[in-house]
N, C-alpha and C positions, 0 to 999 in steps of 0.2 A: 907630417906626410900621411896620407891616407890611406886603404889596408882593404885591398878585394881578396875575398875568397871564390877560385874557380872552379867547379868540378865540374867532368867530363871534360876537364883543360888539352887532352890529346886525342879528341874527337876534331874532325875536320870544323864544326864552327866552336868548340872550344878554344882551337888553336888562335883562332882569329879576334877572339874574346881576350884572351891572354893576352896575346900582343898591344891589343887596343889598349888594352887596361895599363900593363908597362907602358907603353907611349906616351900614354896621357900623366903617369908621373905615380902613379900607384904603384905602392909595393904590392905585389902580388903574390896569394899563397894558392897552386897549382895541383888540384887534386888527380887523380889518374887512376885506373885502373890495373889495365893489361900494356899499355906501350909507351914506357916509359923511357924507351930508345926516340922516339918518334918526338917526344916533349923535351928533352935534354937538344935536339938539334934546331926546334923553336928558341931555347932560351940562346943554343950558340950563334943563332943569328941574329939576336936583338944587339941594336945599338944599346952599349955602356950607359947608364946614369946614375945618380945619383939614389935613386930606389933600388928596391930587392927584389929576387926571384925565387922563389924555394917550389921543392915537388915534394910531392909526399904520395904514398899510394893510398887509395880507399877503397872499400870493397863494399857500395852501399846496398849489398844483401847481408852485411853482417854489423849490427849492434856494437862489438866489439871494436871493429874497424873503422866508424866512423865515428866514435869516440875519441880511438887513440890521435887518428887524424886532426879534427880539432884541436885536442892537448896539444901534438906540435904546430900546430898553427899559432895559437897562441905563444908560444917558446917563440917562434919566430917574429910574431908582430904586434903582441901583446891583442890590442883592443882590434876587432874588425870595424870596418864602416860599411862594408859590402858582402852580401853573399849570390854572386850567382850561381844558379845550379842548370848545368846545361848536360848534364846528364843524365842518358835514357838509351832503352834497347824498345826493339820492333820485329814482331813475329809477325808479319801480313798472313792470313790463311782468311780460308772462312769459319764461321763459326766452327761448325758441326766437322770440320780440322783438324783443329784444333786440339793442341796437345794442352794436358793439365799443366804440365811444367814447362811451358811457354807461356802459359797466363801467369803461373805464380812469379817466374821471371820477369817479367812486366810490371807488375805487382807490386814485387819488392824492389826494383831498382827506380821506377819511374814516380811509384806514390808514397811508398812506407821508408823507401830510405831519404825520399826527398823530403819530408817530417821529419825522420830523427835528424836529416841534418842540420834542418833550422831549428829543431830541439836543445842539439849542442851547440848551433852558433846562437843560437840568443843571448846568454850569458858573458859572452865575447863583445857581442853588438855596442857601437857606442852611444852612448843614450842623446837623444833629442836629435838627432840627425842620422840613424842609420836605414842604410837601403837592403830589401830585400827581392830580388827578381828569380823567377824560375822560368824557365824555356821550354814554355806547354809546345803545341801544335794547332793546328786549324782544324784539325780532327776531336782537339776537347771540345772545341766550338761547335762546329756543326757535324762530327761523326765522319767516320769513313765507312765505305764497302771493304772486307778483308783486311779492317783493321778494328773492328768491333772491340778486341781488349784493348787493342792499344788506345784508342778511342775512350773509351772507359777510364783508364790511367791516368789521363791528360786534361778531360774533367775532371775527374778528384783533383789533380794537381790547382785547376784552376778555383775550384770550391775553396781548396785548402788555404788557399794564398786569397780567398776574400776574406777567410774568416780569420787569417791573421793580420789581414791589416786593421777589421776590427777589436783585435784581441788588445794586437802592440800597439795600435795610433794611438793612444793618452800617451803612449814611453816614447813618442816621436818616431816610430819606426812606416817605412813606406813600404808597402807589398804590392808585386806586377807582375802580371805575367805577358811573355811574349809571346803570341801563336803565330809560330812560322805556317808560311804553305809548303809547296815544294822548293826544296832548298838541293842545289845538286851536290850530294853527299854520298860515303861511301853505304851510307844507310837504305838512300836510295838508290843501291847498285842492280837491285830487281828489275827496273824498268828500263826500257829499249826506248830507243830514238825518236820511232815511233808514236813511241806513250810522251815522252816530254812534248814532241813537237805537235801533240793533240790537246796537250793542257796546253803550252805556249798560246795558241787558240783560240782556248776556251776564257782565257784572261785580259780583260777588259785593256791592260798597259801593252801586254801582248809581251811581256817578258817575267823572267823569275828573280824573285826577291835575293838575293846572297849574302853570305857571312856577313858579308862587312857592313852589310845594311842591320841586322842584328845587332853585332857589334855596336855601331854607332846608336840605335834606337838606347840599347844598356849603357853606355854612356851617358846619354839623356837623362834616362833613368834616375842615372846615381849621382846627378851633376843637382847643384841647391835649385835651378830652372823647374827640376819636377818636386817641388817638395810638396803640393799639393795633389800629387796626382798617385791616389792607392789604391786600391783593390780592384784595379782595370787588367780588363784582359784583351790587350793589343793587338790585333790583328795583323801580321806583315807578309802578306801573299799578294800583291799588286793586282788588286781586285778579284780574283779566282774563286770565291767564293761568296762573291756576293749575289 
């Protein structure tokens, strides 16, 4: 039985990620931050099977933290086959805003902890077949207005994750990243009705991408279908940025 690692697993498309992943028959190791009330009421409504569920906290502004998280990961499921990282924070301002410790925030949660975390899952990773996906945005791709750091962040993320599909591809490992567009989340709680229904619009399908479209793309992802497909960085905003 195969063995996903989730963080940001009690973010609105975290939660949806998790489920997907238990569904489809993975044990699942569920990283979390701050709401761990919110993740425990996920797991109370999955149907029973035959795989596992575990939560562990991580804090990936801290080295320490995302180590020991690992360690029990491993305690729990021995070897990984999966790591996704769907965890990230979002200061919109404009530049000249712009606080120092909302960029450093950014920084370290969305590029430097999302490193050490594939730092400490490599060694977990099971060789010739493992998956590695991070959940960039459409803003590493082509930038936003008033999100210039976070912008910034989501490239690296997406650099980082070609230069490890070249690092690990000899050890069989696949690296992807997902670039959502606007996904309706509590992330995106800033924008009024208004502002969706001016992207809704401005996008070629004339609707927006959701969780469960993500979900299902990392499915894909991690299924033997993509074992060819690594250091791509995927688009999933229903035309909105083309």
């Amino acid at each position: 039985m195969k063995s996903v690692v989730i963080l940001g697993a009690s973010g609105d498309i975290g939660q949806v990620l998790a489920k997907a992943f238990y569904n489809k028959g993975y044990n699942v190791v569920a990283g979390y931050y701050k709401n761990k009330q919110t993740l425990e009421e996920v797991v109370g409504g999955l149907k029973q099977k035959n795989n596992q569920f575990f939560c562990h906290q991580i804090n990936l502004k801290n080295e320490d933290s995302i180590k020991e998280f690992f360690e029990n990961a491993q305690k729990d499921v021995g070897k990984i086959y999966c790591l996704v990282n769907c965890a990230g924070v979002s200061k919109p301002n404009l530049l000249i805003d712009a606080k120092t410790s909302d960029i450093s925030e950014e920084i370290s949660v969305n590029l430097t902890g999302a490193m050490l975390a594939t730092k400490y899952a490599l060694p977990l990773l099971e060789e010739k077949s493992s998956r590695l996906i991070h959940i960039s945005s459409v803003w590493g791709v082509v930038g936003g207005s008033c999100e210039s750091t976070y912008s910034a962040t989501k490239g690296g993320l997406i650099s980082f994750t070609k230069a490890i599909a070249k690092e690990m591809g000899p050890s069989g490992l696949t690296a992807n990243c997902i670039c959502p567009g606007l996904i309706k989340t509590k992330m995106n709680a800033h924008l009024t009705k208004e502002d969706y229904s001016e992207i809704k619009n401005e996008t070629p399908l004339n609707r927006f991408a959701t969780a469960n479209d993500i979900a299902s793309l990392a499915l894909f992802l991690a299924s033997p279908k993509a074992k060819n497909i690594t250091g791509q960085a995927i688009t999933l905003d229903a035309g909105w940025t083309l």
